[in-house]
C-alpha positions as CSV (number, residue, x, y, z in Angstrom):
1,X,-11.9,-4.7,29.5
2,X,-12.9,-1.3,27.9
3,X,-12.5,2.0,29.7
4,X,-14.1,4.2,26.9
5,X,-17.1,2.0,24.8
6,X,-18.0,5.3,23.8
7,X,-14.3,5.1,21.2
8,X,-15.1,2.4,20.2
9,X,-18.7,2.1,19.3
10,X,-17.9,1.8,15.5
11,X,-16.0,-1.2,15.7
12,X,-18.4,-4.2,15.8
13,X,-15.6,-5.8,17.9
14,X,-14.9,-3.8,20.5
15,X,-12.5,-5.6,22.6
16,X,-9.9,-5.1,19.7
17,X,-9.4,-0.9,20.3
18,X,-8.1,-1.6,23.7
19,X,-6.1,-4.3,25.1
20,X,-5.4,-5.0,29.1
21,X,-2.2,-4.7,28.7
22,X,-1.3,-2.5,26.0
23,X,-3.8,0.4,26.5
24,X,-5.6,2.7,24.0
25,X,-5.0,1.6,20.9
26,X,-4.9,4.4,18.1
27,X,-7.3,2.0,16.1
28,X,-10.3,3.2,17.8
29,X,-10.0,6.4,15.7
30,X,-10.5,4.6,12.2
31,X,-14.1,5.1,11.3
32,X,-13.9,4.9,8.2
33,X,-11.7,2.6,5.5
34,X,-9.4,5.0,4.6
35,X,-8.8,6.2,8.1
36,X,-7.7,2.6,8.6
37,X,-6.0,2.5,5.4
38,X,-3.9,5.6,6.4
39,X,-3.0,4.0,9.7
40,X,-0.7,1.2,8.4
41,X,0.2,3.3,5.4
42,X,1.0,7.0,6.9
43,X,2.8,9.2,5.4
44,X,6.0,7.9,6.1
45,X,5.6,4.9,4.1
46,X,4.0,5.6,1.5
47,X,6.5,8.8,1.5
48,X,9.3,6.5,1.2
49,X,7.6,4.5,-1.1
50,X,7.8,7.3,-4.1
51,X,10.7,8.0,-3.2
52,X,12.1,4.7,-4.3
53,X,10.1,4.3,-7.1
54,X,10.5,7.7,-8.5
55,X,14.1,6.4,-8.5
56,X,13.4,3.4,-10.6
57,X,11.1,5.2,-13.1
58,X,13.9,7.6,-13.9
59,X,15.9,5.1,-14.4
60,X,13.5,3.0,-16.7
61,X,12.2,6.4,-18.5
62,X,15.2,6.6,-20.4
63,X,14.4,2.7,-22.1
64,X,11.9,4.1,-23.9
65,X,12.5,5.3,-27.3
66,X,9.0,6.8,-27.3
67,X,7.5,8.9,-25.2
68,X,4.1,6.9,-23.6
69,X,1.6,8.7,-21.7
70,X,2.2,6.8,-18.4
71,X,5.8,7.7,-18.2
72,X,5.7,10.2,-15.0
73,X,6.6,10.1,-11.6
74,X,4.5,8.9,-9.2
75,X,2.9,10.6,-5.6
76,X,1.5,9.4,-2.5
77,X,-1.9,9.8,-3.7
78,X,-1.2,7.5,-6.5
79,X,0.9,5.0,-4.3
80,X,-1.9,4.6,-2.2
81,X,-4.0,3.9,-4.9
82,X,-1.6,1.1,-6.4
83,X,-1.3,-0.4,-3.0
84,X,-5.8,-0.2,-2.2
85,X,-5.5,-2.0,-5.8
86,X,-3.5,-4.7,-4.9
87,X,-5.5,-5.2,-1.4
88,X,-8.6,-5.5,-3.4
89,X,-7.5,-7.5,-5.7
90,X,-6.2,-9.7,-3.1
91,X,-9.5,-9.7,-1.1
92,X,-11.9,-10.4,-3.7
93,X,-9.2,-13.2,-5.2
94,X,-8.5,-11.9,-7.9
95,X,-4.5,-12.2,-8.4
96,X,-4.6,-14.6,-11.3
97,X,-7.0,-12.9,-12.9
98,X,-5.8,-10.9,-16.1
99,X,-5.6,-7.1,-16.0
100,X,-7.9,-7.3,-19.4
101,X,-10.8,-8.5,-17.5
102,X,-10.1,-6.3,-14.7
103,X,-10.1,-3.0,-16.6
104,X,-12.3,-4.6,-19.2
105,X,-15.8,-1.5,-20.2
106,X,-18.4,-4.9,-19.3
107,X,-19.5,-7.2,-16.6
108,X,-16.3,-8.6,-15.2
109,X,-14.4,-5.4,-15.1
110,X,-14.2,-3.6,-11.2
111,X,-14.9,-0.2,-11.9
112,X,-13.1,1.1,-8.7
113,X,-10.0,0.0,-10.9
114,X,-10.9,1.8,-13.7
115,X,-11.5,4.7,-11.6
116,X,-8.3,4.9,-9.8
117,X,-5.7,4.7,-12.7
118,X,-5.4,3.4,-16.1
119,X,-4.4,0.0,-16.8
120,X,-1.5,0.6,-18.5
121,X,0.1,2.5,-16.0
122,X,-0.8,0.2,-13.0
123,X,-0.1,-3.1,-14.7
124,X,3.2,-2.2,-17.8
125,X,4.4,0.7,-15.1
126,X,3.7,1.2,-11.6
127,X,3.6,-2.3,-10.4
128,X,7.3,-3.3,-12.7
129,X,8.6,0.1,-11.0
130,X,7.4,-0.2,-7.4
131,X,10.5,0.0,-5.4
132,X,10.7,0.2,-1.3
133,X,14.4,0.5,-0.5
134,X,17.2,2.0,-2.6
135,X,18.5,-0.5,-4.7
136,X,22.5,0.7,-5.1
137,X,23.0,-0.8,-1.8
138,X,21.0,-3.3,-1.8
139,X,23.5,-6.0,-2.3
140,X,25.6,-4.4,0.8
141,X,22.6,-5.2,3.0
142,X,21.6,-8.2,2.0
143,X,24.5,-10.0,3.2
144,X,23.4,-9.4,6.3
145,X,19.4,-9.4,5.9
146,X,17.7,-11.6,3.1
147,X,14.6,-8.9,3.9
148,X,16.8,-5.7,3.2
149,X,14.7,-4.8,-0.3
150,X,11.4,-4.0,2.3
151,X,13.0,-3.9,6.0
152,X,12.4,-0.3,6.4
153,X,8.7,-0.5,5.2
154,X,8.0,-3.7,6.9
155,X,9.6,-2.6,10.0
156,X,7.2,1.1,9.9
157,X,4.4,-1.5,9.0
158,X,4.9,-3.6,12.0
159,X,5.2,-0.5,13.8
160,X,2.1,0.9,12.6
161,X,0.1,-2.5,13.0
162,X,1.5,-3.1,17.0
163,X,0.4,0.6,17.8
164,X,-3.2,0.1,16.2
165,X,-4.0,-3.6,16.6
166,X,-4.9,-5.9,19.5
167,X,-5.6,-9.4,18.6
């Protein structure tokens, strides 16, 4: 049962903003993509996110002899455009598809890719340096927890989906 349609007259299924037993579902708010987007991936994660893998790009920075054009820490701006990557690629199926024809200047390319960051720096950078947990105790915690490289993240995301989803 809904108590305020009126929320949630943006979502085609409405009975998902607000469950009988769970109330008002935070959800309801997301009217647009990124709204939803930024509802799983606040702040907090994504926060924690470059943190980590601002860690493990100074760390690989110093492997290169050179100095390439795509060797720079990251933000949450750019984090969230990795990760929007990734969840398109996923949704249109395109995970074994090569990076070539994804950034390629022709018919197969998807120019929302192009748009958001270069290929080198999302496919020989961002993606071999995306971290989620600090990696010096890693090995500590995994005696204990075979998820301890994402706990923290998936335990925000979990978090973040309970508080905003009602199946």
């Amino acid at each position: 049962m809904i108590a305020d349609a009126k929320s949630c007259q943006k979502n085609t299924n409405a009975q998902y903003c607000q469950g009988e037993t769970r109330g008002e579902r935070n959800g309801c708010q997301a009217d647009t993509p990124l709204k939803s987007f930024e509802l799983l991936f606040d702040d907090d994660v994504t926060t924690e996110i470059v943190t980590w893998t601002n860690r493990k790009i100074e760390n690989v920075k110093t492997s290169y002899t050179s100095k390439a054009g795509f060797l720079y820490n990251t933000s949450v701006t750019e984090i969230r455009r990795l990760i929007g990557i990734l969840l398109l690629l996923g949704a249109t199926k395109s995970s074994k598809e090569s990076t070539a024809s994804i950034w390629a200047k022709g018919g197969s390319s998807k120019p929302i890719c192009i748009a958001a960051m270069s290929q080198k720096r999302f496919f020989l950078f961002l993606v071999q340096c995306l971290r989620f947990d600090n990696s010096t105790t890693r090995a500590q915690r995994r005696v204990d927890d075979k998820l301890a490289n994402i706990r923290n993240i998936y335990d925000k995301f979990v978090v973040a989906f309970e508080a905003n989803y009602t199946p």
